[in-house]
C-alpha positions in Angstrom: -14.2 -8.8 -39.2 -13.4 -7.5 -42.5 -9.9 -7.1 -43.4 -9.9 -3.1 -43.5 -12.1 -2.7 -40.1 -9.9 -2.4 -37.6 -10.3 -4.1 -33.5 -12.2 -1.8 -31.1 -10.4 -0.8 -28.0 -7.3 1.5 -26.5 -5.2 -0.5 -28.0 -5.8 -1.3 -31.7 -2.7 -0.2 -32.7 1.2 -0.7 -31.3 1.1 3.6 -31.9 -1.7 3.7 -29.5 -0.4 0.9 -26.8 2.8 3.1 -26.4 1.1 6.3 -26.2 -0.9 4.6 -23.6 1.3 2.8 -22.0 3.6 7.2 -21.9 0.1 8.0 -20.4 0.8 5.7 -17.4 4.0 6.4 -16.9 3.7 9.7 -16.8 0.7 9.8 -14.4 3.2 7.1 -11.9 5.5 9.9 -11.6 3.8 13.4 -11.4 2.9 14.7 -8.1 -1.1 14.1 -7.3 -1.9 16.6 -5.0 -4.6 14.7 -2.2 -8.0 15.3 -2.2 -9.4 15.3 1.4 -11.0 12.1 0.5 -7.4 11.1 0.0 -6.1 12.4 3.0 -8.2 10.5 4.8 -7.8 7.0 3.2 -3.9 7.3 3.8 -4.6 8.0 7.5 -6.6 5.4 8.0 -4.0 3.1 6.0 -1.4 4.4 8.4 -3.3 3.7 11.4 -3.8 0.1 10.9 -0.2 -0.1 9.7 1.2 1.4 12.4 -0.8 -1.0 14.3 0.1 -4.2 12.7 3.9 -2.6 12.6 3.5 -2.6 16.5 1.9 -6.1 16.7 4.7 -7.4 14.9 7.4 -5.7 17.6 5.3 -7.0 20.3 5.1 -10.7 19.1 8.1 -11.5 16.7 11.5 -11.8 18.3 14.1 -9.6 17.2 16.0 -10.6 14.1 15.9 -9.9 10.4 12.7 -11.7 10.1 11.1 -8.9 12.1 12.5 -6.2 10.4 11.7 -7.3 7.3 8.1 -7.9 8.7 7.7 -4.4 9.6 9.6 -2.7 6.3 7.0 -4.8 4.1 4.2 -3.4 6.1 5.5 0.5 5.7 6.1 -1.2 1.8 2.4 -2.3 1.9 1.4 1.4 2.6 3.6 3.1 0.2 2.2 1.0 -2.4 -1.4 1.4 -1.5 -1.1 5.3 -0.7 0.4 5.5 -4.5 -2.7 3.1 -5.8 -4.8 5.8 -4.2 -2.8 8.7 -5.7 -2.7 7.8 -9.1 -6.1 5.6 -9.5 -4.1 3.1 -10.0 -2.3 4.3 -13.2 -0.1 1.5 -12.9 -2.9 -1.4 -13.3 -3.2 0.8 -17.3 0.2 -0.6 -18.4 -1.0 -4.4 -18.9 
């Protein structure tokens, strides 16, 4: 590469990784209104959730271990519902 081409990309410029990197952030934290597609995908997240959340009632004895089971389950769905949301706007901040 010749010294006045500049690298191809998003990022060829510290400018252009923080613009991009506003882009993301911004995008994490505005309300995405669901498509029905969308709606879908988070029932169907839900419903194996909730059913996993209930296999872990059924079969783990009570205790912290349990509860903690069962938040990182509903922490699991939170996480994937905003993946779906945002198109995964937080994977564009690497």
């Amino acid at each position: 590469m010749a010294s006045d081409e500049k690298p191809q990309g998003e990022f060829t410029t510290a400018a252009n990784a923080d613009e991009a990197a506003d882009r993301a952030i911004a995008d994490l934290f505005t309300f995405h209104k669901p498509t029905p597609e969308q709606v879908e995908q988070y029932e169907d997240i839900r419903l194996i959730a909730k059913a996993l959340a209930l296999q872990i009632w059924d079969v783990c004895p009570p205790g912290p271990d349990r509860t903690a089971a069962i938040r990182k389950v509903r922490e699991a769905v939170m996480t994937a519902n905003a993946g779906i949301a945002t198109q995964n706007a937080a994977a564009r901040l690497r």
